[in-house]
C-alpha positions, 0 to 999 in steps of 0.5 A, a space after each residue: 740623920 734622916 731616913 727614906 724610902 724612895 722605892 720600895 725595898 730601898 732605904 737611903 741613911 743619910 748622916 750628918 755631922 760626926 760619927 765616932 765610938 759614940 754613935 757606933 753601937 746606934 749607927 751599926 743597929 740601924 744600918 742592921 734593922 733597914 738591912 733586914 727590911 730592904 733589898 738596897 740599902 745606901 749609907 749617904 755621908 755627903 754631910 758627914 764632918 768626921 768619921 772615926 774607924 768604928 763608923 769605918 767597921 760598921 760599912 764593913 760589917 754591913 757591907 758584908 751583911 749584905 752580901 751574905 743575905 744577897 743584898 745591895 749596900 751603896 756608899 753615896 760619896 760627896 763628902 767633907 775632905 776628911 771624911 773622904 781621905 778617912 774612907 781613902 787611907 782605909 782602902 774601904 773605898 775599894 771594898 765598897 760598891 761607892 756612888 757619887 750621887 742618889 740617881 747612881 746610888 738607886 740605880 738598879 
Protein backbone atom coordinates (compact mmCIF):
# COMPACT_ATOMS: atom_id res chain seq x y z
CA UNK A 1 0.00 0.00 0.00
CA UNK A 2 1.44 3.40 -0.53
CA UNK A 3 0.31 6.71 0.25
CA UNK A 4 0.26 10.39 -1.01
CA UNK A 5 -0.28 13.72 -0.92
CA UNK A 6 -0.72 15.33 -4.10
CA UNK A 7 -2.23 18.56 -3.07
CA UNK A 8 -3.26 19.63 -0.15
CA UNK A 9 -6.61 18.11 1.53
CA UNK A 10 -6.18 15.02 -0.87
CA UNK A 11 -4.72 11.75 -0.16
CA UNK A 12 -4.57 9.01 -2.76
CA UNK A 13 -4.41 5.14 -1.12
CA UNK A 14 -3.07 2.95 -3.70
CA UNK A 15 -3.38 -0.88 -2.89
CA UNK A 16 -1.58 -3.67 -3.77
CA UNK A 17 -2.14 -7.34 -3.94
CA UNK A 18 -4.97 -9.07 -1.79
CA UNK A 19 -7.26 -7.51 0.12
CA UNK A 20 -9.76 -9.73 2.30
CA UNK A 21 -10.99 -10.12 6.04
CA UNK A 22 -7.42 -10.04 6.97
CA UNK A 23 -6.40 -6.54 6.01
CA UNK A 24 -10.16 -5.45 6.53
CA UNK A 25 -9.96 -4.05 10.10
CA UNK A 26 -6.40 -1.89 8.95
CA UNK A 27 -7.72 -1.04 5.43
CA UNK A 28 -11.22 0.48 7.04
CA UNK A 29 -9.08 2.61 9.65
CA UNK A 30 -6.78 4.18 7.22
CA UNK A 31 -9.28 4.96 4.98
CA UNK A 32 -11.14 6.61 8.33
CA UNK A 33 -8.04 8.42 9.44
CA UNK A 34 -7.07 10.07 5.69
CA UNK A 35 -10.96 10.77 5.67
CA UNK A 36 -10.81 12.73 8.48
CA UNK A 37 -7.79 14.65 7.56
CA UNK A 38 -8.80 15.26 3.81
CA UNK A 39 -11.45 16.82 1.64
CA UNK A 40 -10.65 14.22 -1.40
CA UNK A 41 -9.90 11.01 -0.59
CA UNK A 42 -9.02 8.36 -3.91
CA UNK A 43 -8.78 4.44 -3.11
CA UNK A 44 -6.71 3.48 -6.26
CA UNK A 45 -6.91 -0.48 -6.79
CA UNK A 46 -4.89 -0.57 -10.14
CA UNK A 47 -2.67 -2.97 -8.51
CA UNK A 48 -4.85 -4.83 -6.41
CA UNK A 49 -5.10 -8.95 -7.18
CA UNK A 50 -8.16 -9.90 -5.11
CA UNK A 51 -10.74 -8.11 -3.28
CA UNK A 52 -13.19 -10.14 -0.94
CA UNK A 53 -16.72 -8.33 0.20
CA UNK A 54 -14.97 -7.10 3.55
CA UNK A 55 -12.69 -4.72 1.03
CA UNK A 56 -16.28 -4.34 -0.64
CA UNK A 57 -18.03 -2.84 2.56
CA UNK A 58 -15.33 -0.89 3.58
CA UNK A 59 -15.67 1.37 -0.05
CA UNK A 60 -19.15 1.37 1.22
CA UNK A 61 -18.64 2.68 4.53
CA UNK A 62 -16.22 5.30 3.61
CA UNK A 63 -17.97 6.16 0.76
CA UNK A 64 -20.75 7.03 2.81
CA UNK A 65 -18.55 8.68 5.36
CA UNK A 66 -17.62 10.89 3.28
CA UNK A 67 -20.55 12.29 2.01
CA UNK A 68 -22.07 12.50 5.27
CA UNK A 69 -19.10 14.94 6.34
CA UNK A 70 -19.55 16.40 2.76
CA UNK A 71 -16.50 15.06 1.26
CA UNK A 72 -15.21 13.63 -2.11
CA UNK A 73 -14.07 9.37 -2.11
CA UNK A 74 -12.99 8.43 -5.62
CA UNK A 75 -12.48 4.75 -6.58
CA UNK A 76 -9.27 4.78 -9.42
CA UNK A 77 -10.14 1.82 -11.50
CA UNK A 78 -7.54 0.13 -13.91
CA UNK A 79 -7.83 -3.08 -12.15
CA UNK A 80 -6.93 -6.96 -12.20
CA UNK A 81 -9.97 -8.54 -14.26
CA UNK A 82 -11.40 -10.16 -10.79
CA UNK A 83 -11.12 -7.51 -8.98
CA UNK A 84 -12.70 -5.48 -11.52
CA UNK A 85 -15.81 -8.18 -12.03
CA UNK A 86 -15.64 -8.53 -7.93
CA UNK A 87 -16.55 -4.40 -8.08
CA UNK A 88 -19.22 -5.16 -11.17
CA UNK A 89 -21.22 -8.25 -9.75
CA UNK A 90 -21.47 -5.98 -6.47
CA UNK A 91 -23.03 -3.12 -8.18
CA UNK A 92 -20.72 -0.96 -6.25
CA UNK A 93 -19.71 0.42 -9.17
CA UNK A 94 -22.85 2.06 -9.29
CA UNK A 95 -22.70 3.56 -6.02
CA UNK A 96 -19.19 4.87 -6.21
CA UNK A 97 -18.01 8.08 -7.95
CA UNK A 98 -15.41 5.76 -10.12
CA UNK A 99 -12.44 7.14 -12.13
CA UNK A 100 -10.15 5.42 -14.50
CA UNK A 101 -7.12 7.11 -13.98
CA UNK A 102 -5.25 9.86 -11.45
CA UNK A 103 -5.89 13.17 -13.57
CA UNK A 104 -9.66 12.24 -13.11
CA UNK A 105 -9.45 11.26 -10.01
CA UNK A 106 -7.99 14.62 -8.44
CA UNK A 107 -9.92 16.46 -10.90
CA UNK A 108 -11.75 19.11 -8.67
Amino acid sequence: MEISYPHPRACVVAVHGEHDRGTAETMETLLRDVLAANDLVVLDVGGADFIDSSFLRNLLVVDQSAREQEKEFRLQMGTAPIVRRALEVSGILDRLTVVDNRDDALAP
